[in-house]
N, C-alpha and C positions, 0 to 999 in steps of 0.2 A: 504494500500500500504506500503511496507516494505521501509524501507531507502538506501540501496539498489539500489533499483527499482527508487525511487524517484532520487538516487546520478546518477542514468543512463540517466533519463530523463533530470539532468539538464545539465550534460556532453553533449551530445547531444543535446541538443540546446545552448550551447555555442559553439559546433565548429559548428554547422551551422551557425549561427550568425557569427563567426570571418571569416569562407569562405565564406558567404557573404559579408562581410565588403567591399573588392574593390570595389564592385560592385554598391554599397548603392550610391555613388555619380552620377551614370550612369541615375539611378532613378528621378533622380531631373537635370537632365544635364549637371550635373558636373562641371568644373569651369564655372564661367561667360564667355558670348560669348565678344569675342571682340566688336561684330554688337549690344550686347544689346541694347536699346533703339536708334537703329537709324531703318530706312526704306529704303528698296531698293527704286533709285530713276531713274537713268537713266543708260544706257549701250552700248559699242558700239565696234567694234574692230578697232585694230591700224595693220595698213602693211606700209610694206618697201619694195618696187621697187616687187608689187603684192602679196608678200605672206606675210601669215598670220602670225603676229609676238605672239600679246597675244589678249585677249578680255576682256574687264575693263568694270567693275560693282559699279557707286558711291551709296554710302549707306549714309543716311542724320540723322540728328536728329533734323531737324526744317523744316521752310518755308522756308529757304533759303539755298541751295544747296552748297553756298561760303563760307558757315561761319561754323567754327566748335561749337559740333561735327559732323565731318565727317569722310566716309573711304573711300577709294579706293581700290577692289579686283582686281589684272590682275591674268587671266587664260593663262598661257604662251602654243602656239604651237608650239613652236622651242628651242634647244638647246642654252641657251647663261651662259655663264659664267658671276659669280658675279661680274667680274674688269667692263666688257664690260657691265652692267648693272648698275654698276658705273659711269663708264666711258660718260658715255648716256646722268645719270643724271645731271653730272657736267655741260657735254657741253649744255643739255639746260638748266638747271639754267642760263648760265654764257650769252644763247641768250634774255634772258630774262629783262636781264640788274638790277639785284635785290641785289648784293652781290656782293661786292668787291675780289679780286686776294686772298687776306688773308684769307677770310672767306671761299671761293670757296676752298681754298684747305685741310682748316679745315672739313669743311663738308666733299668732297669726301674723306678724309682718315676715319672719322663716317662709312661712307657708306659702305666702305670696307672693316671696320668689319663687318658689317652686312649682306649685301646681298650675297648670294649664287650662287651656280649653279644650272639655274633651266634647268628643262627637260621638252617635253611636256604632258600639266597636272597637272604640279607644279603652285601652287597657291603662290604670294605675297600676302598679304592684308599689306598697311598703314594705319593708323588708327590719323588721324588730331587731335588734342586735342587744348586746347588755350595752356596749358605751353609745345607743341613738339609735336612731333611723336613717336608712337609706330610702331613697323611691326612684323609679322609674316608669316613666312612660313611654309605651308601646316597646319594650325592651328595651329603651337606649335609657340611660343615667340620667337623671334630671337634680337631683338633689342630696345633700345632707342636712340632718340635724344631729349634733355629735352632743345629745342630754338625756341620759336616761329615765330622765322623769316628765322630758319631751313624750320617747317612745312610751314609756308605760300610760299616758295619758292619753298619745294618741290612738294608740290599741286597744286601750279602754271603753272608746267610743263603741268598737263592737263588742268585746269581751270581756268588759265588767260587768257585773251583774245589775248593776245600774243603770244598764243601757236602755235607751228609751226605744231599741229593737230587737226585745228578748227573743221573738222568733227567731232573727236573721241569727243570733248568740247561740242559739240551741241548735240552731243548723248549722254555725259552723263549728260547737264544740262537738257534735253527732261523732264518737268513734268512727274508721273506716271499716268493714267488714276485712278480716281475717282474708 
């Protein structure tokens, strides 16, 4: 084989190689899932005066449902704006009785960089950790809040027993079937 020949061959598998290269992470899954090591665990939908607002999917990483790591995915069916999805979470925080006037309006200015406008179809995921929360929309990374008494309040909203929607709470602390 002439050198050449051989300078052809390696050309050519260098730019297949470099035109694959985006692709190389797709292969292995690419970045880490937010859900890694946790399990789908309960599910349920939330409405307001009948119709369907979102449908929330908690994902666990232990025996117990309460305790992070945890996440919560809502599947939104309606149009709402990031304020108004702010706006939501403050006022239940604030029925919750977990966070004082100061803190409450520390958080929901947080919030308000973060959340968006979702449409329906658009995916939140919160992701509980011990030192905050993470969240994301539609997979991609949107935020932090690095307070664990952020997260424990925000995940309160569904999973304290104070929740003003015990339903959606018992459907997503519902065990999974074995």
């Amino acid at each position: 084989m002439s050198c050449i020949s051989s300078l052809r061959i390696a050309r050519r598998r260098f730019c297949l190689a470099l035109a694959a290269w985006p692709l190389a992470g797709l292969a292995n899954g690419g970045p880490e899932s937010p859900l890694a090591g946790l399990r789908r665990w309960g599910s349920g939908e939330f409405r307001r005066f009948g119709f369907l607002v979102y449908e929330a999917t908690l994902w666990v990483g232990g025996d117990d449902p309460l305790r992070p790591p945890l996440a919560l995915r809502l599947t939104y069916r309606r149009t709402i704006s990031g304020k108004s999805i702010t706006d939501a979470s403050v006022a239940e925080i604030r029925n919750l009785g977990v966070a004082d006037a100061t803190r409450l309006t520390q958080w929901g200015e947080q919030m308000g960089r973060i959340f968006p406008d979702v449409r329906p179809g658009d995916e939140i995921l919160g992701v509980h950790l011990p030192e905050g929360a993470r969240f994301f929309h539609n997979e991609r990374p949107i935020g932090t809040i690095d307070d664990p008494a952020f997260a424990r309040a925000f995940f309160g909203i569904w999973l304290d027993a104070r929740t003003s929607a015990p339903e959606l709470r018992s459907a997503l602390l519902q065990r999974p079937a074995a």
